[in-house]
Backbone of each chain as ProteinMPNN parsed JSONL, in Angstrom:
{"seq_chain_A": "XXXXXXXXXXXXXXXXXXXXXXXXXXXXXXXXXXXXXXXXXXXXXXXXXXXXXXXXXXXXXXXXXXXXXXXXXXXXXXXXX", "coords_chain_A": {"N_chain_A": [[175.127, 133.85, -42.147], [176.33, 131.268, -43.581], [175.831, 127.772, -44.694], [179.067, 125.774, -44.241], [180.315, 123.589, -45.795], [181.273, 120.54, -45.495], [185.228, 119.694, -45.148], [187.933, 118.659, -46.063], [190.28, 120.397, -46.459], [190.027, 123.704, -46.357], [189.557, 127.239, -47.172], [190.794, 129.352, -44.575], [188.917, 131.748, -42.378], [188.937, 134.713, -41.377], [189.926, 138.408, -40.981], [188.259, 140.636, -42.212], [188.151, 143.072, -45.092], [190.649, 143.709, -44.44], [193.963, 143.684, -45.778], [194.916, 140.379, -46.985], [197.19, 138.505, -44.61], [198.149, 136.509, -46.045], [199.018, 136.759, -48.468], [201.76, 137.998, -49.263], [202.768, 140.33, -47.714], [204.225, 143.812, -46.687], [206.245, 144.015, -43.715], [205.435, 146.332, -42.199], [202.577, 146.763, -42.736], [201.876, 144.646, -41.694], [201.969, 144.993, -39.231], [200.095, 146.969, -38.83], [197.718, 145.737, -39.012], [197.545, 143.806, -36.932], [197.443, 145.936, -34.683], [194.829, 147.213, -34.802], [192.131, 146.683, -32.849], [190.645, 148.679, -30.583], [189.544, 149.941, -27.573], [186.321, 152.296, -27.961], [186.454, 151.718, -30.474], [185.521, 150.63, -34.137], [184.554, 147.355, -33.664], [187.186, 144.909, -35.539], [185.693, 143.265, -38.238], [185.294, 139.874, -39.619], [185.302, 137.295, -40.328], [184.337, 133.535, -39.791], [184.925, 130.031, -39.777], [182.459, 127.922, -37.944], [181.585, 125.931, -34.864], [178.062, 125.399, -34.775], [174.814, 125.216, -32.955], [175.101, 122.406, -33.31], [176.28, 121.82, -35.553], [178.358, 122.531, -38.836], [178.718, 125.986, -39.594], [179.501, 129.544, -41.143], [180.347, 132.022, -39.288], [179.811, 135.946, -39.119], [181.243, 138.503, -37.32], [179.689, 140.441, -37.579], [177.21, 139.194, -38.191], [175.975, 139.928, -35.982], [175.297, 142.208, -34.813], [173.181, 144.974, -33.62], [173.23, 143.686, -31.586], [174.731, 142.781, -28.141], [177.591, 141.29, -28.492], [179.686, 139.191, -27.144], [183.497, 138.57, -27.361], [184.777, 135.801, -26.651], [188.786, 134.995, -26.754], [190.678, 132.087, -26.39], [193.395, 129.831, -25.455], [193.554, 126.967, -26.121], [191.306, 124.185, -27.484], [190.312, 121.835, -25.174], [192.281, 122.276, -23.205], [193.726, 123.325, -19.587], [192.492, 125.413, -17.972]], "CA_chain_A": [[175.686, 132.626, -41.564], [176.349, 130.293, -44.891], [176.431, 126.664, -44.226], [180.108, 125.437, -44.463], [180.439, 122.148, -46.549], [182.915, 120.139, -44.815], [185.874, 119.63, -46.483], [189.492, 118.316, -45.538], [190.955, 121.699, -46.68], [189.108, 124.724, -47.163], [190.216, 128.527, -46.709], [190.424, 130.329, -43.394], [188.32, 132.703, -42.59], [189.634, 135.757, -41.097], [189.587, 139.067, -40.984], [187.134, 141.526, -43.173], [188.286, 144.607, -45.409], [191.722, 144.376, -44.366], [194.892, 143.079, -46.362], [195.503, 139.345, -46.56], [198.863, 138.313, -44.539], [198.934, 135.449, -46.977], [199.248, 137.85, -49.805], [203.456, 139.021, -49.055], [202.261, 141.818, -47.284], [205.477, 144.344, -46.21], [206.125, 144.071, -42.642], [204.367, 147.291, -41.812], [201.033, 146.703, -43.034], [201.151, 143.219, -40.931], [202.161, 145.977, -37.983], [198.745, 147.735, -38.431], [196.506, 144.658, -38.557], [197.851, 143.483, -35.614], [196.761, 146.734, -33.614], [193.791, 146.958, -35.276], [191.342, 146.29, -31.96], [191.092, 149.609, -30.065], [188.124, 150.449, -27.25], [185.625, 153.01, -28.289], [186.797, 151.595, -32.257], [184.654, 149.707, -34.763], [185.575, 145.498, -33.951], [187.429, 144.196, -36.346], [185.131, 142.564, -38.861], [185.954, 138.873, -39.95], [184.375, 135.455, -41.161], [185.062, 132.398, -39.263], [184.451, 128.968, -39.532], [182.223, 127.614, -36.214], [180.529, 124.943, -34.758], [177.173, 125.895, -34.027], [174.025, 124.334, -33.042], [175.416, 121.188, -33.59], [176.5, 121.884, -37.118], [179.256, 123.323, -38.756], [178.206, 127.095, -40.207], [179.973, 130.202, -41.001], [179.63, 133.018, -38.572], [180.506, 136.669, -38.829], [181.226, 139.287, -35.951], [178.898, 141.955, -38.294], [175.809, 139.405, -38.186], [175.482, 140.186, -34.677], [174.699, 143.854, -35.191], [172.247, 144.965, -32.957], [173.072, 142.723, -30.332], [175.522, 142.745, -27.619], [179.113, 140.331, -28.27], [180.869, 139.208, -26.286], [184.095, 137.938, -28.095], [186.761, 135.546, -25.987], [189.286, 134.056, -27.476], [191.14, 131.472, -25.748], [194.457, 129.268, -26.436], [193.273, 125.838, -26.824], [190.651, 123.434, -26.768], [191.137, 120.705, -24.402], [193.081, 123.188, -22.408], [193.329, 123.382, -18.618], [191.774, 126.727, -17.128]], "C_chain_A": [[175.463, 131.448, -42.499], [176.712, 129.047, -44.227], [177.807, 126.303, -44.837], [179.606, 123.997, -44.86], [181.935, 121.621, -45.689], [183.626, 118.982, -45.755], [187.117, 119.195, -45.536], [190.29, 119.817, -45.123], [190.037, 122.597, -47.019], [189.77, 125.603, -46.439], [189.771, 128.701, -45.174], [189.687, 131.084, -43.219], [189.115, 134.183, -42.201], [189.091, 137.1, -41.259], [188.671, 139.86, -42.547], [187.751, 143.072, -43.864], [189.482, 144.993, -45.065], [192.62, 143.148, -45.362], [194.855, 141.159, -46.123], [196.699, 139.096, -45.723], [199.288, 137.763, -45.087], [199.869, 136.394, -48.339], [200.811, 138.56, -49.778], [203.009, 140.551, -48.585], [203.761, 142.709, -46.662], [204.965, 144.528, -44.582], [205.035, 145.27, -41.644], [202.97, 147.75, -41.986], [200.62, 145.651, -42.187], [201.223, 144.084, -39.272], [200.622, 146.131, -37.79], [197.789, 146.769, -38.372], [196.926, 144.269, -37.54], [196.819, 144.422, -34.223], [195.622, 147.28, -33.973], [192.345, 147.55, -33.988], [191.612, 147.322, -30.779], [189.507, 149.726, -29.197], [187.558, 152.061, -27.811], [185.615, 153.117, -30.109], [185.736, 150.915, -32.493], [185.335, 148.23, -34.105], [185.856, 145.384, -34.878], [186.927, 143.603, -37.452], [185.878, 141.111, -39.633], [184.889, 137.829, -40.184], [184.966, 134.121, -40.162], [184.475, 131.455, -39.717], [183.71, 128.396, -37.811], [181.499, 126.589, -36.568], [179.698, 125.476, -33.936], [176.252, 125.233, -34.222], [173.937, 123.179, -33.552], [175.665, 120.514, -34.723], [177.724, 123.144, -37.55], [178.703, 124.672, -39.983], [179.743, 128.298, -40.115], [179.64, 131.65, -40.242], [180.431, 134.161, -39.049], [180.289, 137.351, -37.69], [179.58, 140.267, -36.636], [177.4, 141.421, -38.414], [175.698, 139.39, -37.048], [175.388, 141.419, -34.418], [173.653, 143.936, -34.703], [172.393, 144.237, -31.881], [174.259, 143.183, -29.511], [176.483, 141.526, -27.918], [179.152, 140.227, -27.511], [182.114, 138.085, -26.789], [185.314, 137.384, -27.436], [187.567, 134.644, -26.809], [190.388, 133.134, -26.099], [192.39, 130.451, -26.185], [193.967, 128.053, -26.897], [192.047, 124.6, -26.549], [191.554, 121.744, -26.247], [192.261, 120.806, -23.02], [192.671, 122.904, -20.85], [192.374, 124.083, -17.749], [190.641, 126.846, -18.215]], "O_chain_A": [[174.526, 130.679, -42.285], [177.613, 128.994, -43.39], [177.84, 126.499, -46.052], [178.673, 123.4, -44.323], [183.043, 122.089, -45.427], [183.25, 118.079, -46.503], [187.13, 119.451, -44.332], [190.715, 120.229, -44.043], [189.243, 122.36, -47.929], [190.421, 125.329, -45.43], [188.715, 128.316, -44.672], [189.477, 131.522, -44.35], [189.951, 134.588, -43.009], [187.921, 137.19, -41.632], [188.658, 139.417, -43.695], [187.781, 144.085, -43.165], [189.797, 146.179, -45.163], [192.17, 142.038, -45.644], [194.759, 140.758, -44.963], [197.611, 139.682, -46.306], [200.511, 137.808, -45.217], [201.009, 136.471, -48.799], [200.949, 139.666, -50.3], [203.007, 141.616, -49.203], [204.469, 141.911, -46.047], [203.879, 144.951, -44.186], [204.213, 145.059, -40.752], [202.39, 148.746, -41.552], [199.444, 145.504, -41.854], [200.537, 143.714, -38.319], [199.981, 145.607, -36.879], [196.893, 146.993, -37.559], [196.047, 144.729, -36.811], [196.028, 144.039, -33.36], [195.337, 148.136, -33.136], [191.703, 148.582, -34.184], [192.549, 147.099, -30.012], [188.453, 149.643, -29.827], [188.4, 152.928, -28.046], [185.126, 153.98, -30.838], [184.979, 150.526, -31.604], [186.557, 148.082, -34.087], [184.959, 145.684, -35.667], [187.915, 143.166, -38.042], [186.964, 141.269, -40.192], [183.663, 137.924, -40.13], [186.176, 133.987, -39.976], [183.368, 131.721, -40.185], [184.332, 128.472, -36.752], [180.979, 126.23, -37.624], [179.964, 125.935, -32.825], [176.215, 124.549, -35.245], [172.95, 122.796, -34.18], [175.491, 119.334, -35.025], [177.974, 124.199, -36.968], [178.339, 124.339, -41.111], [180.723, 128.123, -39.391], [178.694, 132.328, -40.643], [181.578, 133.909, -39.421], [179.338, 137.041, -36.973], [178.613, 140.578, -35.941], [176.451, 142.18, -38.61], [174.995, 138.403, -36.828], [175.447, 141.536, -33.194], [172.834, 143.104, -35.094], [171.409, 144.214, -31.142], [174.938, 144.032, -30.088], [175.98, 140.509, -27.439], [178.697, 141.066, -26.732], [181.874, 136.883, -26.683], [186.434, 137.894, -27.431], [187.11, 133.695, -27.447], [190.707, 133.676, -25.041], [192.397, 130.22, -27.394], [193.899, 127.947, -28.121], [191.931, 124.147, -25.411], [192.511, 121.038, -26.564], [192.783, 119.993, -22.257], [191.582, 122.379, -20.618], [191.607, 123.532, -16.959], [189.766, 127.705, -18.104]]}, "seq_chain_B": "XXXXXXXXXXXXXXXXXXXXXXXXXXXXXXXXXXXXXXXXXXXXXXXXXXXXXXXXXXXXXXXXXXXXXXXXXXXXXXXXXXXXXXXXXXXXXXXXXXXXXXXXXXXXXXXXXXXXXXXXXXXXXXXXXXXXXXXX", "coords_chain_B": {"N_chain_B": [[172.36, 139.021, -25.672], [175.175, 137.562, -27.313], [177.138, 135.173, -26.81], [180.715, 134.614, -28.558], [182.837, 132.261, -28.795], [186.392, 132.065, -29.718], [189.138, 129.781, -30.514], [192.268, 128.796, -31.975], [191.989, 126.634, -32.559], [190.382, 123.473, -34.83], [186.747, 123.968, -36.724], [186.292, 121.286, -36.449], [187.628, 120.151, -33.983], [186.637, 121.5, -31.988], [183.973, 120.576, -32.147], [184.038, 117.841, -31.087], [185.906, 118.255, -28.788], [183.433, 119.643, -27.384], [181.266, 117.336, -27.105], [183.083, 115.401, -26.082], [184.082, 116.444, -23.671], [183.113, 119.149, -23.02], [180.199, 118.787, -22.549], [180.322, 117.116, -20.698], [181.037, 118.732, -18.451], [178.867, 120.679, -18.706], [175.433, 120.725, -18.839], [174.158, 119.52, -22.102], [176.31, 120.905, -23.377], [178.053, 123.805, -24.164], [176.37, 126.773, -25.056], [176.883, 128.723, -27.137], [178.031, 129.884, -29.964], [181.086, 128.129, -31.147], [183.619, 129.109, -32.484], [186.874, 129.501, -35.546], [189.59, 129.711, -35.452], [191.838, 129.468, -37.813], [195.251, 129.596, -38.237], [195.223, 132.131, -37.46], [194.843, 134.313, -37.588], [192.861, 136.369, -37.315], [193.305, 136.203, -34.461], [195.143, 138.044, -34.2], [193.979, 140.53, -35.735], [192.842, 141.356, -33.488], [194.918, 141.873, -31.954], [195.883, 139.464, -30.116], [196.912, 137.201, -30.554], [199.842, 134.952, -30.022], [202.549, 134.71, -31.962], [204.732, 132.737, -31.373], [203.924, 131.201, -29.876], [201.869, 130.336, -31.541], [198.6, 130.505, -30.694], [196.15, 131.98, -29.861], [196.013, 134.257, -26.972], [194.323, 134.539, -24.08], [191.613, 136.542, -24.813], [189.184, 138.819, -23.888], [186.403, 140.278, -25.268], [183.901, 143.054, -25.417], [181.541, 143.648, -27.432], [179.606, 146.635, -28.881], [176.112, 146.943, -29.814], [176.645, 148.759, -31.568], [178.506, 147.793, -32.796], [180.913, 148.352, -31.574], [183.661, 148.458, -29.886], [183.616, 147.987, -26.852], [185.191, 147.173, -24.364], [187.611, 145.585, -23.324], [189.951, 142.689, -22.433], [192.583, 141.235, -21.404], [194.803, 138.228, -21.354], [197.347, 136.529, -19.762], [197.864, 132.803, -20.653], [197.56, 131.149, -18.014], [196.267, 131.883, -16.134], [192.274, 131.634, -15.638], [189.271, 133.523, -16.588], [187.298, 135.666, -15.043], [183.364, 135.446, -14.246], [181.702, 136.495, -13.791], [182.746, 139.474, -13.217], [182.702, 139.929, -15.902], [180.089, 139.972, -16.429], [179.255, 141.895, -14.767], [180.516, 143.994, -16.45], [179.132, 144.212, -18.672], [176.538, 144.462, -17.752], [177.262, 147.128, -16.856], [177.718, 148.562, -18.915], [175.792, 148.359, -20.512], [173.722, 150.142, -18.963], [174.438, 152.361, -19.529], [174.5, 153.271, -21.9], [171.475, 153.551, -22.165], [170.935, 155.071, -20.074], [173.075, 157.237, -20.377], [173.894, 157.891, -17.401], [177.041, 157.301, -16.089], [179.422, 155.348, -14.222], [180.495, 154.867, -11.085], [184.247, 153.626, -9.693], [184.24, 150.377, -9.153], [181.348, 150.016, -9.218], [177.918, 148.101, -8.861], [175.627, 146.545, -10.446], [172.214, 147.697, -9.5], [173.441, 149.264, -7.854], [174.427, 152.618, -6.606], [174.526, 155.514, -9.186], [176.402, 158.145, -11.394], [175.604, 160.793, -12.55], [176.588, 163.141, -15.025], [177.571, 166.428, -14.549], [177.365, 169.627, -14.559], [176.977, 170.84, -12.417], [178.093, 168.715, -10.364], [180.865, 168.673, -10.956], [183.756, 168.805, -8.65], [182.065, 167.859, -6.673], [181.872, 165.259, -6.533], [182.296, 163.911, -4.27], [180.981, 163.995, -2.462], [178.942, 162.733, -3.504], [180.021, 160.016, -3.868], [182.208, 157.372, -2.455], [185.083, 156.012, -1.005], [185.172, 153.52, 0.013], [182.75, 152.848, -0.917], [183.545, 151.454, -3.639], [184.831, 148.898, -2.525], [186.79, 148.426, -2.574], [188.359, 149.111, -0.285]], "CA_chain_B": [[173.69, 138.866, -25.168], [175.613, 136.381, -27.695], [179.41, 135.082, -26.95], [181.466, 134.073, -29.451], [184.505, 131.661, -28.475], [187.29, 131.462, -30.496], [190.277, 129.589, -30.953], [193.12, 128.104, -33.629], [191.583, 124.867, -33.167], [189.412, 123.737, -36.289], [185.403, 123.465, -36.135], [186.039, 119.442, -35.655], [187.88, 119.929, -32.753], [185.12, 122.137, -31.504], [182.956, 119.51, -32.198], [184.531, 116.727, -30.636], [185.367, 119.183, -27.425], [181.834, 119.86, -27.126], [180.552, 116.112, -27.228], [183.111, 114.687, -25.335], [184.414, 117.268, -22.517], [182.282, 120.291, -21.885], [179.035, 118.782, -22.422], [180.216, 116.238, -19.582], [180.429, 119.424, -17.602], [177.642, 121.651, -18.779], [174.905, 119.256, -19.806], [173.773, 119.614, -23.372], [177.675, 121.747, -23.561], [178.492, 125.431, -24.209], [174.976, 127.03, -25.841], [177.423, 129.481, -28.134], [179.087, 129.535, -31.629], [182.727, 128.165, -31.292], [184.858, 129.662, -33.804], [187.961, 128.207, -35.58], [190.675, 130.961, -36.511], [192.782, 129.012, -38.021], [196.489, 130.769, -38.76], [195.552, 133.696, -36.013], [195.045, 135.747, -38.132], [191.413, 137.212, -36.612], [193.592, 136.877, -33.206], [195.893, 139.118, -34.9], [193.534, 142.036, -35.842], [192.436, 141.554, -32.59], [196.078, 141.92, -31.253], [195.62, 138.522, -28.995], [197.563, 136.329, -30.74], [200.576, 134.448, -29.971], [202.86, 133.658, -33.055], [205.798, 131.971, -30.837], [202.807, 129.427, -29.35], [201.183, 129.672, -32.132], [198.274, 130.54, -30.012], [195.369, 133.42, -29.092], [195.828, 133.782, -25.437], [192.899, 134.766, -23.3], [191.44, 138.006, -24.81], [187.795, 139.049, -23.932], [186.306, 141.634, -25.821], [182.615, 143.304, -25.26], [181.176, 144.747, -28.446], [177.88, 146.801, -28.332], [174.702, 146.457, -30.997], [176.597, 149.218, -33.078], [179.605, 146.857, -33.34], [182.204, 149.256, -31.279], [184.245, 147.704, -28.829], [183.563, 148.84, -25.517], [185.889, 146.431, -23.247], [188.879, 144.536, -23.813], [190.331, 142.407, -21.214], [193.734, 140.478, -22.171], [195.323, 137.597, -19.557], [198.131, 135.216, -20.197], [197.179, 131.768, -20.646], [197.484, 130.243, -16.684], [194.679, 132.438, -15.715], [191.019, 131.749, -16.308], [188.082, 134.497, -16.357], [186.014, 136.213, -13.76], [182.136, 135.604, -15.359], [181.141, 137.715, -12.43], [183.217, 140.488, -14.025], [182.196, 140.468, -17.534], [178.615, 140.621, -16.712], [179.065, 143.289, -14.456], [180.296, 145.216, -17.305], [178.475, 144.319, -19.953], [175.158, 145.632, -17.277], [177.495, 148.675, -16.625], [178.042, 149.293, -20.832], [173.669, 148.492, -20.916], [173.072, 150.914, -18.277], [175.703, 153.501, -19.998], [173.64, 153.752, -23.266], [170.126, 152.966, -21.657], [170.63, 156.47, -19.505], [173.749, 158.065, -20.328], [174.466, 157.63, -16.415], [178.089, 156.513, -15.377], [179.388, 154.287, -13.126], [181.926, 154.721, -10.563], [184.542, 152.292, -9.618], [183.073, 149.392, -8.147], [180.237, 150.023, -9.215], [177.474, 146.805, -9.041], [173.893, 146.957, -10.255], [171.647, 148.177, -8.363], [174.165, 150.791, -6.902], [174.074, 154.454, -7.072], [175.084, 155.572, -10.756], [176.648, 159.519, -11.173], [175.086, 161.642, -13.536], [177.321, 164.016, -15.187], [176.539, 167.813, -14.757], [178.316, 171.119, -14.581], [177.236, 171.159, -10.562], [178.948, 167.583, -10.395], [182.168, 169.27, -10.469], [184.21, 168.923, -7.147], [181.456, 167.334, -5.324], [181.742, 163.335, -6.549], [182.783, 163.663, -2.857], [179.222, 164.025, -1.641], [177.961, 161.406, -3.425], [180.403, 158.944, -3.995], [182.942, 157.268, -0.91], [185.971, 155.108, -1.274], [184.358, 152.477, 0.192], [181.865, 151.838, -2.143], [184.067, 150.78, -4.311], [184.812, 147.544, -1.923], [188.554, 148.483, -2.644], [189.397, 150.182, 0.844]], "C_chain_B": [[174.432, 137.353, -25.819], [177.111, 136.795, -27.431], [179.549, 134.159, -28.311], [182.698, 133.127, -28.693], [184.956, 131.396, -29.688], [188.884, 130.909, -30.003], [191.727, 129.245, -32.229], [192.931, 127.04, -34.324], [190.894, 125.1, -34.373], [188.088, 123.42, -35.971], [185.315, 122.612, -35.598], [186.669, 119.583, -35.1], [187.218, 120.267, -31.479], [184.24, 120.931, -31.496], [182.988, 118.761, -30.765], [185.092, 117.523, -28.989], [184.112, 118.956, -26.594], [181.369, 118.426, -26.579], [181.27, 115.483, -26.295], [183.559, 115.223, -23.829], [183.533, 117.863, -22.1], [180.685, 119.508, -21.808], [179.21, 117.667, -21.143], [180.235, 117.599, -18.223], [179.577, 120.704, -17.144], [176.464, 120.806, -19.353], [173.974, 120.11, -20.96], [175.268, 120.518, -24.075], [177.114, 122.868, -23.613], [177.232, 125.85, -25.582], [175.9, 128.176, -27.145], [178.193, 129.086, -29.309], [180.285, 128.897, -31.221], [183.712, 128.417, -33.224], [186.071, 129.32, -34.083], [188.79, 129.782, -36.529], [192.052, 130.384, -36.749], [194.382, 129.673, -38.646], [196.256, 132.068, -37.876], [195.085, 134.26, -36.736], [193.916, 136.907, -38.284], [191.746, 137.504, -35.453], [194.615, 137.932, -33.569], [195.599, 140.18, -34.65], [193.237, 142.323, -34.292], [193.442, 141.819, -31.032], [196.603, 140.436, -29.606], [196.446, 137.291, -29.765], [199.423, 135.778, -31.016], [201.78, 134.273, -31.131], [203.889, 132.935, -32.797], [204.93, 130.634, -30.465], [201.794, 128.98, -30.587], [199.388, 129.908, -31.83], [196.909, 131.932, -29.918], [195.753, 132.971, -27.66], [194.65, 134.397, -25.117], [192.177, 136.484, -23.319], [190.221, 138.029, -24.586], [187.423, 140.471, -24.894], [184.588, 142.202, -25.736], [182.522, 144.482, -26.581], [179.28, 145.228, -28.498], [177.142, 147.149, -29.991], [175.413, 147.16, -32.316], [178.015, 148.85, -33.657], [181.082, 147.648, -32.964], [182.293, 148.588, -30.049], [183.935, 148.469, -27.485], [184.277, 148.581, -24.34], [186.709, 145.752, -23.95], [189.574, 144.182, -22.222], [191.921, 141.272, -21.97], [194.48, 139.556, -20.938], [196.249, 136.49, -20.495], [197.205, 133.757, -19.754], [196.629, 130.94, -18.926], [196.461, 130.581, -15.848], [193.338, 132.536, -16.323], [190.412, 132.898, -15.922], [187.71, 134.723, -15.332], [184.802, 136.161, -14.259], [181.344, 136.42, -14.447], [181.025, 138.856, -13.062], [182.649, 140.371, -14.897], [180.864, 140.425, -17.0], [178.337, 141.573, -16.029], [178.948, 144.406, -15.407], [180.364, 145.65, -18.502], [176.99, 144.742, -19.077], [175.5, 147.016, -17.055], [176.887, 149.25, -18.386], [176.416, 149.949, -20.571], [173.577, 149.634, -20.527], [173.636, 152.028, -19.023], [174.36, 154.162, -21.014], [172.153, 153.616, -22.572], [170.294, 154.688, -21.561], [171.93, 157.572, -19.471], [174.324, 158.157, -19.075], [176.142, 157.342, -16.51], [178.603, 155.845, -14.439], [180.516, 154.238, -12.551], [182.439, 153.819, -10.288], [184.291, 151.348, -8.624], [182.014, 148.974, -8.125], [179.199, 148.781, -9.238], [176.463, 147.146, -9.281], [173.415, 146.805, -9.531], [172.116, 149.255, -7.491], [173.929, 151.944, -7.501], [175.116, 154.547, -8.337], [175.67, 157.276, -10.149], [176.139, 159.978, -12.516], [176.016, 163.175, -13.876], [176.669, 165.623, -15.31], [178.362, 168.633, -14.347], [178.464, 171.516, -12.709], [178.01, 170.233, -10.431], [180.379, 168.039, -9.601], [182.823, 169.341, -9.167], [183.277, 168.357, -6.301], [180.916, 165.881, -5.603], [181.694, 163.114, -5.365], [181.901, 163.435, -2.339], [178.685, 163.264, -2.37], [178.225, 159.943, -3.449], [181.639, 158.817, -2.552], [183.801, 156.275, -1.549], [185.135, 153.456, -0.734], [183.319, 151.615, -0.265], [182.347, 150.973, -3.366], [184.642, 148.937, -4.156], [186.172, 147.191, -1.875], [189.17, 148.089, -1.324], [188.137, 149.239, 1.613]], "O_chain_B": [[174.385, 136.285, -25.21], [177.853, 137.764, -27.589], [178.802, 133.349, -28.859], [183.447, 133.748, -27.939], [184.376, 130.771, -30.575], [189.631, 131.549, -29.262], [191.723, 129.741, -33.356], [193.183, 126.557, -35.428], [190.709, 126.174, -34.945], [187.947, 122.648, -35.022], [184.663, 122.499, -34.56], [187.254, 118.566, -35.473], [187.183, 119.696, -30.389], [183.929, 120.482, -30.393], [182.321, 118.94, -29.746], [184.435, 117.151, -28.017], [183.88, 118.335, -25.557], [181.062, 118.466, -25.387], [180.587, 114.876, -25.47], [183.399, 114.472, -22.866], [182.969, 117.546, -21.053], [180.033, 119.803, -20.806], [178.157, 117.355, -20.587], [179.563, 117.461, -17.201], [179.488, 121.384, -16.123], [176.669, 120.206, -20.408], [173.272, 121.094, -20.728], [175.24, 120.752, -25.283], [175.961, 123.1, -23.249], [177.219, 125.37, -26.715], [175.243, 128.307, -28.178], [178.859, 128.063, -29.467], [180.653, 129.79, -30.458], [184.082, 128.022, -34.33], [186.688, 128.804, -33.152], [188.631, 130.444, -37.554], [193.093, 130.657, -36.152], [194.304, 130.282, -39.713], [197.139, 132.903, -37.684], [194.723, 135.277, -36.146], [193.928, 137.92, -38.984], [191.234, 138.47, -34.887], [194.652, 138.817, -32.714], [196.176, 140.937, -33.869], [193.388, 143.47, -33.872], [193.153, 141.914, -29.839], [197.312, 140.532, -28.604], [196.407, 136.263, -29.09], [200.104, 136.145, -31.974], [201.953, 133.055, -31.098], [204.297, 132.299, -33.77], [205.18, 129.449, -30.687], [201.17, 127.929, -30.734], [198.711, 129.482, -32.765], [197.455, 133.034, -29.969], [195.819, 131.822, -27.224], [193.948, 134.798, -26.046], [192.154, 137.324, -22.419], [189.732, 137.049, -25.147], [188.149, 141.445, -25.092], [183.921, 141.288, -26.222], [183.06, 145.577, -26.742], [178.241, 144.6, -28.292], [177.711, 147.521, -31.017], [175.254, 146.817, -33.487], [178.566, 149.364, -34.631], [182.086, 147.647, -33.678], [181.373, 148.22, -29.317], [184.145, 149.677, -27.378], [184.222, 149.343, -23.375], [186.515, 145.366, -25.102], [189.71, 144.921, -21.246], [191.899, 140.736, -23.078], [194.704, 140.012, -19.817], [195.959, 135.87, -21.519], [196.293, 133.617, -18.938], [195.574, 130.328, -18.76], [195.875, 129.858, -15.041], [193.109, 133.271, -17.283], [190.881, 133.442, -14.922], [187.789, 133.817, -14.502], [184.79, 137.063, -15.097], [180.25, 136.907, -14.734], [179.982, 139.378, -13.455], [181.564, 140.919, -14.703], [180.4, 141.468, -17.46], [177.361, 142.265, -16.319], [178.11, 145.303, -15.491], [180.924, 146.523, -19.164], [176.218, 145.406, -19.769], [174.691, 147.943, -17.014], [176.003, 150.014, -18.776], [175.95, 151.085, -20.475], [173.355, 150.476, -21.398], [172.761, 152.893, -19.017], [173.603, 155.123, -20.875], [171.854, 153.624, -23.766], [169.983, 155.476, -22.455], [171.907, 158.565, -18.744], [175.486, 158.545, -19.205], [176.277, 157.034, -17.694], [177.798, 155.826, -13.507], [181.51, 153.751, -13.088], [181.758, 152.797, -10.374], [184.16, 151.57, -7.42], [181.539, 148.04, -7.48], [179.816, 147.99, -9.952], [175.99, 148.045, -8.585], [173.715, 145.97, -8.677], [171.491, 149.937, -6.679], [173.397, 152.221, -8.576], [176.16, 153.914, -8.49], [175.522, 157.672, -8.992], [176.404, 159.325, -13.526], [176.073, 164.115, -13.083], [175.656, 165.966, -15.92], [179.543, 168.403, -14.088], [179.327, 172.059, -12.02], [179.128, 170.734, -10.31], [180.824, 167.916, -8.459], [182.255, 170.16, -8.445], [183.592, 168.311, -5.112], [179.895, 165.386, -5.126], [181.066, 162.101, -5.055], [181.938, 162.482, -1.561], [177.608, 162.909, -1.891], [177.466, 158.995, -3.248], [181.929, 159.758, -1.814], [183.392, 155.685, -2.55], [184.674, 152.558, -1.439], [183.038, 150.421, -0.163], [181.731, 150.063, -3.921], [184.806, 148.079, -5.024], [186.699, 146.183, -1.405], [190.034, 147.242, -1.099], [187.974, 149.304, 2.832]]}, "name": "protein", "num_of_chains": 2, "seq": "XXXXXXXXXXXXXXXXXXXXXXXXXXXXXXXXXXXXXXXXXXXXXXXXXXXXXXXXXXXXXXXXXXXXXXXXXXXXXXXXXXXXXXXXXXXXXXXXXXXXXXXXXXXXXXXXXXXXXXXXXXXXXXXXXXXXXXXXXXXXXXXXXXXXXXXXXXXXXXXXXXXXXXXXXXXXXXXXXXXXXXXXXXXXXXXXXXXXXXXXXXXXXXXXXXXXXXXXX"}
């Protein structure tokens, strides 16, 4: 969990070990990352940017190994529900 | 037991969230990471994202210590969570690996578990009832 420098612009994080989509990927490789996220599968592995403990850090899914997730995603902050 | 939230927003909207919304209605705010997937493209792998809104919509996902998904829950946006539900069965998953047990449907901790066997066979009937389930 590397501290993020905050920056105007800086890369995305994203997924781990699979293809960029930035990269011109042919439609059918952006197919299989998509479905990717299967029960009784590995998660996904990925990098994000977060705000945590009242600071902005980079988290991944993989340093929580050993622990129980729980991963929601949601549409927006500021949102109603 | 750590959550992750993510959305498309960016950390500083997280921030600024945090400080001026939820922490007005959780006090000190939301004790977990918020995550910033900007471009989808983590709701992607994770098949939860939108690219007409632009958007993840409301995916849950329960992953256990050895990083394998064990739950997925998926809801269009107009519906919020059950937090009832998910901790039911993230104590079902625990109990799963703890004792190998299973858990019929309905099941709530503290209820009777089924233990799989070769006698088992044909007689769930005798130990389990529609009714326990809270369905019927």
């Amino acid at each position: 969990m590397a501290e993020n420098t905050v920056s105007c612009v800086s890369p995305a994080g994203g997924p781990i070990g699979v293809p960029s989509q930035a990269s011109a990927q042919a439609p059918i490789e952006k197919e299989v990352l998509k479905m990717s996220a299967k029960v009784g599968k590995p998660a996904p592995d990925f990098e994000a940017k977060a705000f945590k403990d009242g600071d902005f850090k980079k988290v991944k899914v993989s340093d929580y190994k050993g622990q129980w997730v729980v991963l929601c995603f949601y549409p927006g902050d500021f949102t109603f529900v | 037991m750590e959550v992750l939230s993510i959305s498309v927003d960016s950390q500083f909207s997280h921030k600024i969230w945090q400080e001026e919304e939820l922490s007005k209605m959780l006090p000190g705010g939301v004790p977990y990471p918020m995550l910033s997937d900007s471009g989808g493209m983590i709701g992607s792998a994770y098949g939860v994202y939108d690219e007409e809104a632009g958007v993840n919509i409301r995916g849950r996902f329960i992953i256990d210590p050895d990083g394998i998904i064990q739950a997925m829950e998926i809801l269009t946006p107009p519906v919020g969570r059950n937090v009832d539900e998910l901790f039911r069965q993230v104590l079902a998953f625990q109990h799963v690996r703890a004792t190998g047990e299973v858990m019929p449907s309905g099941w709530q901790p503290g209820k009777p578990t089924l233990k799989p066997s070769k006698d088992l066979v044909g007689k769930v009937w005798q130990v389990w009832k529609p009714e326990m389930s809270k369905l019927i």
